[in-house]
Structure formats: C-alpha cells, structure tokens
N, C-alpha and C positions, 0 to 999 in steps of 0.2 A: 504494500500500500504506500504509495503518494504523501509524503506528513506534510509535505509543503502547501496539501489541501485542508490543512487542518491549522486552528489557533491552541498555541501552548498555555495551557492555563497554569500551568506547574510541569515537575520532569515527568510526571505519570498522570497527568490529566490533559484532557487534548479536545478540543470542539469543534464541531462542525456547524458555522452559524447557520441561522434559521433562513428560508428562503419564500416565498409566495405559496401557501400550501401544504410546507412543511413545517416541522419544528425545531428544534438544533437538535443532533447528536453532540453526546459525549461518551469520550475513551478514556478507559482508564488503565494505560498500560503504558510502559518506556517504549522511547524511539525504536529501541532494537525491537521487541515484540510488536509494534506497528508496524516495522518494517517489512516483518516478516506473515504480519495474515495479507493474505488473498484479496485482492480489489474486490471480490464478489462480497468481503463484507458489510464493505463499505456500501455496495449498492442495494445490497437487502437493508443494511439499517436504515438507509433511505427512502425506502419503501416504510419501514414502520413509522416513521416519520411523519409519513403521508397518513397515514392512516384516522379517521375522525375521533373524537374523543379523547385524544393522546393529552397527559397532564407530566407538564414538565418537555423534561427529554427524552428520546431515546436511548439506551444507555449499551455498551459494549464495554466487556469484562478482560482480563488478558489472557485469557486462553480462548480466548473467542477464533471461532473458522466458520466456513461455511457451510449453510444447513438446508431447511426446507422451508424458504419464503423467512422466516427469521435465519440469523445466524444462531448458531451454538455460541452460549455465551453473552445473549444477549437480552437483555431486560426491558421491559414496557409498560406502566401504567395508563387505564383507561378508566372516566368517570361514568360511569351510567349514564348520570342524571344529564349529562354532557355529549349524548350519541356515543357513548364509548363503546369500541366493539371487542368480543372477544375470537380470540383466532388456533383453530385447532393447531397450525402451522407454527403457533405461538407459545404453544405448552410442548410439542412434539408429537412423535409417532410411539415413544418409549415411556409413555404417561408416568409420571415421578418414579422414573427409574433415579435410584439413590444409593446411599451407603448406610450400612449399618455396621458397625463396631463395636463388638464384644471386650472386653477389659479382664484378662484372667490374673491369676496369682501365679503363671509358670514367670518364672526366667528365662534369656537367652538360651544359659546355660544347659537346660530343661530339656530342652527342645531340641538343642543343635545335637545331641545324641542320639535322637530320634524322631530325625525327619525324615529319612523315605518310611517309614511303617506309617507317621504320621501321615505325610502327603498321601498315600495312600488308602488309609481308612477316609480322610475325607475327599478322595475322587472317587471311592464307593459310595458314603453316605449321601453324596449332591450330584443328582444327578445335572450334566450340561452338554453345551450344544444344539447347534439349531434344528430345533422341533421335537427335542428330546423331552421324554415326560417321566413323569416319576407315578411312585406309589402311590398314592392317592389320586382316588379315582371320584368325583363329584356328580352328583344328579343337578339339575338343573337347578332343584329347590336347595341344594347346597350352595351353586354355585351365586344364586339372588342373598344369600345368607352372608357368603362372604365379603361379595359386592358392596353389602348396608355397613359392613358392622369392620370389616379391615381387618387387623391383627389381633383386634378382640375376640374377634370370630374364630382364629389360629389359639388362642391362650385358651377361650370355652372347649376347645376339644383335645385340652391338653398337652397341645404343641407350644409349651410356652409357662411362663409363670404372669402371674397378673401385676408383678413388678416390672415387667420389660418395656408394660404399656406406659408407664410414668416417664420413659427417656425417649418416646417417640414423638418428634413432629404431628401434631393432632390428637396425639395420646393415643396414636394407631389409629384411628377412627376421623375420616373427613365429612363432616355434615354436609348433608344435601343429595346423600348419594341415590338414585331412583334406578334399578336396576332392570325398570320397565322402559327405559329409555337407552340400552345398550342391546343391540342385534343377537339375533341369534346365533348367526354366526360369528359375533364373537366370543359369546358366553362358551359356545362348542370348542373352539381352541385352548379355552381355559381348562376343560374336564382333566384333564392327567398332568399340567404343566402349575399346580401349587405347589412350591418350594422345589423350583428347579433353576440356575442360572440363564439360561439361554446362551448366546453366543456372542459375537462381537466382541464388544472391550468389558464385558461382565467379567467377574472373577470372583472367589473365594481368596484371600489371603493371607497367611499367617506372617504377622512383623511382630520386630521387638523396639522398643523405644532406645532411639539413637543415641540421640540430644533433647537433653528439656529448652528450650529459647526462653522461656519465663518462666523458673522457679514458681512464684507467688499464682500465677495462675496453674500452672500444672498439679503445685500443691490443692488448687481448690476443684480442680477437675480430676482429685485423686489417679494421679498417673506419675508413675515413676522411672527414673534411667531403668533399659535393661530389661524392663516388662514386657511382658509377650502379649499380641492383642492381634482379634482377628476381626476382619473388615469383610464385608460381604457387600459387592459392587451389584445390583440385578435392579429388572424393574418390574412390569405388567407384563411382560411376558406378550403372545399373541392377540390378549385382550386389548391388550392399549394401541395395539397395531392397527388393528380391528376398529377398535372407535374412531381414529382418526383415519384411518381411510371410508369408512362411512360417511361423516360429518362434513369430512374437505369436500369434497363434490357439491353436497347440501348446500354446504354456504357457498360457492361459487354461481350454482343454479340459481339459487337467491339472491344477490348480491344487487342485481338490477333492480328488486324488485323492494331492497331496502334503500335505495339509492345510494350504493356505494358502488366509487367506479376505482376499482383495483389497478393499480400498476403492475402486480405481477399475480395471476394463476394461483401461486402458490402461498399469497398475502391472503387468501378467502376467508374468510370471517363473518360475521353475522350482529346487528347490536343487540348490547348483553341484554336490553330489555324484551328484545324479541322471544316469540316462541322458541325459535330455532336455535337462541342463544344460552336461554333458559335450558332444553333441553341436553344442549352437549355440556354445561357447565354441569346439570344432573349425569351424565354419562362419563365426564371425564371424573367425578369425584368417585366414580362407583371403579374409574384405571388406577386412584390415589390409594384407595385400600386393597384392589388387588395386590399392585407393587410391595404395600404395609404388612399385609398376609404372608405374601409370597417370600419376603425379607423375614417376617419371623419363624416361618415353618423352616429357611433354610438355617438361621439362626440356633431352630431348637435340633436340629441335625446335627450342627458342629460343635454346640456343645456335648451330644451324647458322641459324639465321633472321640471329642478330648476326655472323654470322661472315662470311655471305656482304655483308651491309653495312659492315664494319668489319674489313677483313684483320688478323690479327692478334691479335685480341681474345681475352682470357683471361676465362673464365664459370664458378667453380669454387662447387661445391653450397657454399652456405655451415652451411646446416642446414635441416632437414628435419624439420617435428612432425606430430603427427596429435591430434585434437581428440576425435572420438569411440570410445571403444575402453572395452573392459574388462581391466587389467592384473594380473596377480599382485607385489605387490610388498611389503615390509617394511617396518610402520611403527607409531611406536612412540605406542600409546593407555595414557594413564595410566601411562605409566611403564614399561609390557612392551612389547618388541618380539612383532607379531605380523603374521602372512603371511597377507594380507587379496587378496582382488580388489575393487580402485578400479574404480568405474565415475568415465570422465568423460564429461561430453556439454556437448559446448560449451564445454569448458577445455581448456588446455593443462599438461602436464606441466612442472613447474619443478622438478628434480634440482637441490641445492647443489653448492656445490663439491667436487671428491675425490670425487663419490660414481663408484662402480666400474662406472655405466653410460655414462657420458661420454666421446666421445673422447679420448686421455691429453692431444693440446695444447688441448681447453677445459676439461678439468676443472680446473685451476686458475680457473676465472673462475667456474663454475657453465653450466647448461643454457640455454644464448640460445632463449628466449620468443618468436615471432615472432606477434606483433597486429594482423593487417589490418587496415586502412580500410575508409568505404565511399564506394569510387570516387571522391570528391574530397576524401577528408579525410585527415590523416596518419595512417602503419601506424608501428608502435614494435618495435625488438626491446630487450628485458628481459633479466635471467638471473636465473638461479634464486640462491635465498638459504638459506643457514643456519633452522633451526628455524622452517620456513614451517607456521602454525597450520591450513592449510586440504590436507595430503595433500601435501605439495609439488606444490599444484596451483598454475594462472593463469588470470587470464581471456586469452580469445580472440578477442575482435575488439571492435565498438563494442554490440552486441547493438541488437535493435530497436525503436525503440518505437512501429511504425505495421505494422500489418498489411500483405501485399502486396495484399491487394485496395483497403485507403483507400491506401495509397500510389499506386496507377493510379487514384483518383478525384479525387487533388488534384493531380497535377504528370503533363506532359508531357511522352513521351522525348524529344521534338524540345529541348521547351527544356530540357530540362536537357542535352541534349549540347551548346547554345549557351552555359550558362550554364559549362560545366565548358572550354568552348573559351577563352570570355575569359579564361578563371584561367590557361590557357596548358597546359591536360588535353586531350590526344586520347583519345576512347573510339571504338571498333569497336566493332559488335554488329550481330549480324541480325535483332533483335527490340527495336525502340522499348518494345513493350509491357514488356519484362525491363527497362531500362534506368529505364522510371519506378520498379518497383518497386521498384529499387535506388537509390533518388535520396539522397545522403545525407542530406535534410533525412528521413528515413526512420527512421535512425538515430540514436543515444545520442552524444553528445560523445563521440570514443575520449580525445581528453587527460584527460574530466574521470572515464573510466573505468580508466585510466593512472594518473592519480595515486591514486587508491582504492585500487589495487592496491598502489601502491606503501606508500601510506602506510599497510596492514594489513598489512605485512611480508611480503607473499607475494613479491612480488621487487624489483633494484634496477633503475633505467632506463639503457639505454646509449644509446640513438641514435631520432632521431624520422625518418619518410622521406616525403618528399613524391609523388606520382604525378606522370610524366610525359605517360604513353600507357598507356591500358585498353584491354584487352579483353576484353569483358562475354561470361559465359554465356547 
C-alpha cells in the first residue's frame, strides 16, 4: 500500500480523509506493516466507508489483509437509528470463529518429556480437517438447543463445568439467537461437526509462557513464567459458512429495494432495522454460540486428553474471545455516547478496565486479548486499555501476507513439519497440503504486529507464549 495516500496522525496511526460520500478511514499500524498489506485493502475499506449509517471511521487493524467485501482486520460501526446497515461480508463466513485458552498447572518442564504421547492423544481426542466430524451426533431438536443457549448448552450435557461459562465472551450465550431463522441446510452441516477444528488456520495448541511483559498484570490475570497453556483456534464450523452464504445473496437481491447502491457485490448488506437485517442478526447470533459450543466441547476434550496423561492436572478456561461477530455496544463518537453495532472481522474485542462486561476478578486488569500464532511463531495475550481510539477493538493474530495457494507453491508440508520439529514444535495434521498453507513464513511478524498495536494505544502487552505441540486443521 501507497502511505503517501494516507495522513500520519502518529508513527502507528494513519488516515484517510473523508471524501463526498465517504467517511475517513483510519490505520492503525507502522509504515512497514502499511507497506506491506495489499492495495485491495485499502479499497475495500473504502467501500465500508461508503456504506450508510457509518458512525465515526472506518477503522483497519495491523494484521489486517484482504477479505470478502471487508478486509480481515477490519472494524465498522453503524447506528440504527441513523440507516445503519449491517453486513454479513462484515462479521465473515467463519461466524466468531475465536480462541479459547485453557490455563493448566503443568510446567514446561512437564511436558517437554512428553510431547509426542501428548501431541498424540490430542490429535485422537479432536477431531480436524475439512469436513471432518466427530462423535457427537445431533437431531435437529438438539441442534435449535445448541443454536439458543451456546456453550451452556455444551456444560448442561456435561461437556464442561459451569465455571468455564464465567470467562467466556457472552458468558457462552449470545442473546437474540432464533434458530428458526438459520436454513436447513445449514443446521444439516452442523449434525456431526460439535467440537471438531475444521481446517484452515484453526489449531489446537499447547504453549508455555515465554516472557511475562507486565508483571503486575500477569500477576492479576494469574499467569506465570514457564506455564503451560492451551489455546484452541476454531469457529462455527459449516454453520456459519452456511448462514452467510444464504444471507449474502439476500441482501444483495435486496439492496435496491432498500435503496442502497453498493460499490462492491461483496459490501451487501441490509438496514439493521429491516426485516432482513433483523433476521441475519437472529441467525448470525445462533453462528456466535455454535462457534461458543463448538470451542467448549473441544475444550472439554483436551482437558480429558491432559488428564488422562497427567493425573491431577488442573485446565481452567482462562478466557475465551470471538473475532468475527456483529455486537450492539456503546460508544462514545465525538463526544456523545451512542448505541452502535460494531462489526469486527478479524479483531478482537479489547473492553478496558471496570467496564460492566468483564468478569468482576478481570475487570480490574481490563479484557485479556488472546493473539494467535502461526504455528511456529509466538501467540501474545494483551488486555484491553483505557480510551482505545479504534472501538475498543485488537488485532487478532499475525494476518497474512501470502495467499494459501503461493503458500502451497513455495514450501512443503513435509518440511516445514521438519523445520518446526528442530525448533522443538510437534505438529499433527492429516493434511500436509493445510500445513504448507499454514507455514508461518506465510505470515506477518505477530511481534512486529504486537507492538503496532500496542504502541497505537489499542492495548497493553502481558505475556508472549511459545508452541509446544500443534495440531493443525
């Protein structure tokens, strides 16, 4: 990307002034990571720009690339009461696919003697892979069950403790979810694929904590040097696929008939007050607790996977975020407080401190940020900060900057599982061909997307985590 088309507000803040129609964009990333995304991002954020009801800015994250009508990575506020539209292109295809992070009481030390038996029992216990399904098999009436009620639903039938729901985003549960608003064929996809990875850039991970970056907070987000923690990367699975390729059509066939005249195909949208707006917002909330479900049944797998390895072991949800989603929440443009739906896609939510959605023992620290890897590089968890200029949003992982297909034309799954073994990384996976695509030379430095973040005040850093043993989608 071009920065000479951009105004420096700071070294990691950058704007695009507003034009006849649009409204400014803003970037919040260094020269080098602008340098390095894709002019395509620039021109989809421009397109949300465009879009009616837009309060504020458009806003792009630093791991931000390019996506479907939004970029990856990038964040949107729209007011209802103002035409604001919402846009399935907007929330994604991967419906609050997120991370979840387990917190155990092993060691490094723990583990590093038994990590292939380890890496092992958990590429038995999780199933992954694209279209691979697992043991649990759902009836329809199960599957409207899970749809309403999220990881509640996973902890009632004993996949879970009723503690895990206190560290999840929504408390596991997204209100409004209407599971007579989601197709049957996508309900059909979901039958065998609760608590299973899928494929892609999902993962299981086992890390140990590297470096603390702030004592004082790490001490209050109880995390220590040296501690072993596992992350589980996944999201809605075929469902959330499903809802948005239903919905995207929907609202393009519509569009004309809301008078909204799209710049791009893939911008399609609908206003939130409409039927139709109404409707996918009930359909995408019923992909929020699939995703919630789906993250704790795998959850409650890997902890029976360490348990039966490690008698004893304590695996307690540490937190739990979701990346793409469309949220109703308060916030304050130009001085007024106002009740907006954030689209994020491809960020994470960073809540300050005290704020009244927070568990009461983190909300003293702020909302821990969890930043995957990509499979041999370091995952970071963050927390949310005071007067963060971008939505109290984050970025969410290292972002891309090789396509999956040149990624399978320059590197080999074989070697790169040879190169990620020397480093002292076990990867599982049933697909070489996914593991090249995932190779992290694929990816964006996450430190050098780490510190961007941090240093535009979107959050503070607590802890860096290194992989032990993956297992790849």
């Amino acid at each position: 990307m071009d920065t000479a088309l951009l105004l420096r507000l700071s070294e990691h803040h950058w704007r695009l002034p507003p034009e006849p129609g649009r409204a400014a964009v803003e970037f919040f990333a260094s020269r080098h990571l602008l340098r390095d995304m894709e002019d395509e991002v620039l021109r989809q954020i421009s397109g949300v720009a465009g879009l009616p009801g837009l309060a504020g800015a458009a806003l792009v994250l630093p791991d931000a690339h390019s996506g479907y009508g939004f970029p990856i990575g990038g964040v949107a506020a729209f007011d209802a009461g103002e035409g604001g539209v919402v846009s399935a292109g907007g929330v994604g295809f991967d419906i609050a696919c997120g991370v979840r992070t387990l917190a155990t009481s092993l060691d490094r030390e723990d583990v590093l003697g038994a990590q292939e038996p380890l890496a092992e029992a958990l590429f038995r216990a999780v199933p992954s892979g694209l279209g691979r399904g697992g043991s649990l098999r759902l009836s329809l009436e199960e599957i409207d069950e899970l749809l309403r009620h999220g990881a509640s639903w996973a902890v009632g039938r004993g996949l879970g403790r009723p503690r895990d729901l206190a560290r999840c985003e929504e408390r596991g549960r997204m209100a409004g979810a209407d599971p007579s608003k989601v197709s049957r064929e996508a309900k059909d996809r979901l039958r065998d694929q609760a608590g299973t990875l899928g494929s892609g850039n999902h993962y299981l991970e086992v890390q140990w904590l590297a470096e603390v970056l702030d004592p004082a907070l790490a001490d209050g987000f109880g995390l220590r040097r040296g501690q072993v923690l596992v992350s589980i990367h996944c999201g809605s699975r075929g469902l959330g696929h499903q809802i948005g390729s239903d919905y995207l059509p929907r609202m393009a066939a519509q569009a004309a008939r809301h008078g909204l005249r799209l710049p791009d195909k893939e911008l399609a949208c609908a206003p939130i007050r409409s039927d139709l707006g109404q409707d996918y917002l009930a359909a995408m909330a019923c992909g929020v607790n699939c995703a919630l479900a789906n993250r704790q049944v795998i959850g409650h797998l890997a902890r029976q996977a360490l348990e039966q390895l490690f008698p004893g072991v304590s695996a307690e949800v540490f937190y739990d975020v979701c990346h793409n989603t469309c949220r109703i929440e308060e916030h304050l443009i130009n001085g007024r407080a106002r009740r907006l739906h954030v689209h994020r896609k491809g960020a994470t939510r960073a809540f300050p401190p005290g704020h009244p959605d927070l568990p009461p023992d983190l909300a003293p620290y702020g909302q821990p940020v969890l930043v995957g890897g990509s499979m041999g590089g370091s995952s970071y968890i963050l927390a949310g900060v005071p007067d963060n200029p971008a939505l109290a949003s984050a970025c969410h992982g290292a972002g891309r900057i090789m396509s999956r297909t040149q990624a399978r034309k320059r590197f080999r799954g074989r070697d790169v599982l040879e190169s990620l073994r020397l480093k002292g990384i076990l990867v599982r996976s049933a697909d070489l061909k996914g593991v090249a695509e995932e190779a992290p030379d694929a990816y964006k430095d996450e430190t050098a997307v780490v510190a961007s973040a941090v240093a535009a005040g979107l959050v503070r850093p607590v802890a860096r985590l290194e992989p032990l043993v993956c297992i790849k989608g």
